[in-house]
C-alpha positions as CSV (number, residue, x, y, z in Angstrom):
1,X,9.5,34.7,9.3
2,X,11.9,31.8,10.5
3,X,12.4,28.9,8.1
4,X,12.1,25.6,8.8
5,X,14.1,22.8,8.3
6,X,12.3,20.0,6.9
7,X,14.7,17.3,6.7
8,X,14.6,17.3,10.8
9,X,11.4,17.7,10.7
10,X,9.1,14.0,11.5
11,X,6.6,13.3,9.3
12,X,2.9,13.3,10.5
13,X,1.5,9.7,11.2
14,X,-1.0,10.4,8.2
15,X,1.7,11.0,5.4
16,X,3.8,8.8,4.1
17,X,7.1,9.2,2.0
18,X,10.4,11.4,1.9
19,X,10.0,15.3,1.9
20,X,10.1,15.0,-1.7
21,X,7.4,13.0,-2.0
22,X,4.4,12.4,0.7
23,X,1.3,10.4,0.4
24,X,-1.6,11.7,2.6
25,X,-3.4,8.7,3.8
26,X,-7.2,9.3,3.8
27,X,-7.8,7.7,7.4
28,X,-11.4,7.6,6.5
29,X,-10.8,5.1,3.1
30,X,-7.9,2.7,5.5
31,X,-9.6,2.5,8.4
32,X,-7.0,-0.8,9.1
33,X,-3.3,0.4,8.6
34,X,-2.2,-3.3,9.1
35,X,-4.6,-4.1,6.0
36,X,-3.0,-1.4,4.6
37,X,0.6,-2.5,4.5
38,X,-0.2,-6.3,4.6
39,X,-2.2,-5.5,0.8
40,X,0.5,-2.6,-0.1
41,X,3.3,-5.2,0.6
42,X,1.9,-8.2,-1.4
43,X,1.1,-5.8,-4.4
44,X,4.5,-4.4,-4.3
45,X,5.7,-7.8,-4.5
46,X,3.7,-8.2,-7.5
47,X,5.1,-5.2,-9.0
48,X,9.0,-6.5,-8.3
49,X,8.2,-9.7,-10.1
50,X,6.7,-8.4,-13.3
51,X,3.0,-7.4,-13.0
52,X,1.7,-4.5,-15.1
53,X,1.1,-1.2,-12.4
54,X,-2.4,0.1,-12.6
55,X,-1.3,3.8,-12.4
56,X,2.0,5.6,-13.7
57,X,4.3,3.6,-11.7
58,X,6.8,5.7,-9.3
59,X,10.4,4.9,-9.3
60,X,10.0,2.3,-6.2
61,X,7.8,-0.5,-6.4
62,X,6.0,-0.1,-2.6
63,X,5.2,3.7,-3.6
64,X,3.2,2.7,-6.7
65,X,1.9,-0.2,-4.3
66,X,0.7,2.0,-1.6
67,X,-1.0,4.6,-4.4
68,X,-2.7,1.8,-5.9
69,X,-4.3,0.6,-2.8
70,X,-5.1,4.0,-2.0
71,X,-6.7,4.7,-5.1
72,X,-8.8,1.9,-5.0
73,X,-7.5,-0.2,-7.4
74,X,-6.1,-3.2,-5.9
75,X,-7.8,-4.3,-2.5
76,X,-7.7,-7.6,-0.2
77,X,-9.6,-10.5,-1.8
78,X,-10.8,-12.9,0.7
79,X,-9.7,-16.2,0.5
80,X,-12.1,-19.0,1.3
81,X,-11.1,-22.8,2.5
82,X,-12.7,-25.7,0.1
83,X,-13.7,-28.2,2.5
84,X,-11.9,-30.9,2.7
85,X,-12.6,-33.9,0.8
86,X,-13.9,-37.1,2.1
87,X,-12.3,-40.1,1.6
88,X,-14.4,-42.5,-0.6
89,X,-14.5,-46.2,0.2
């Protein structure tokens, strides 16, 4: 049987990560990828200045992001606009 090299080898569009390490990505549970890396991002962020990681924390902040996000643990929060106030006179 021949052997394959998987360092040419590109990744499948549902994994994530370096041959060492891939993260299948449940297509079902991120239906949005955009959401995906627009909530992974801001949580890595989060991560780089200081915040405690919800699961054992990988050696790069973005892969612990993207596993927490994943996991359920940290999701989009919607934001909602107070109304603006009304001048009194």
């Amino acid at each position: 049987m021949e052997q394959i090299n998987t360092k040419d080898a590109i990744p499948h569009s549902d994994q994530i990560g370096t041959d060492r390490w891939r993260l299948s990505v449940d297509r079902n549970r991120v239906p949005n990828a955009f959401e995906f890396v627009v909530v992974a991002s801001a949580r890595a962020k989060q991560l780089l200045q200081g915040c405690v990681p919800k699961i054992e924390p990988s050696a790069k902040p973005a892969r612990t992001a993207q596993r927490e996000v994943l996991s359920g643990l940290v999701h989009r929060v919607e934001q909602t606009l107070a109304p603006p106030e009304s001048p009194e006179a």
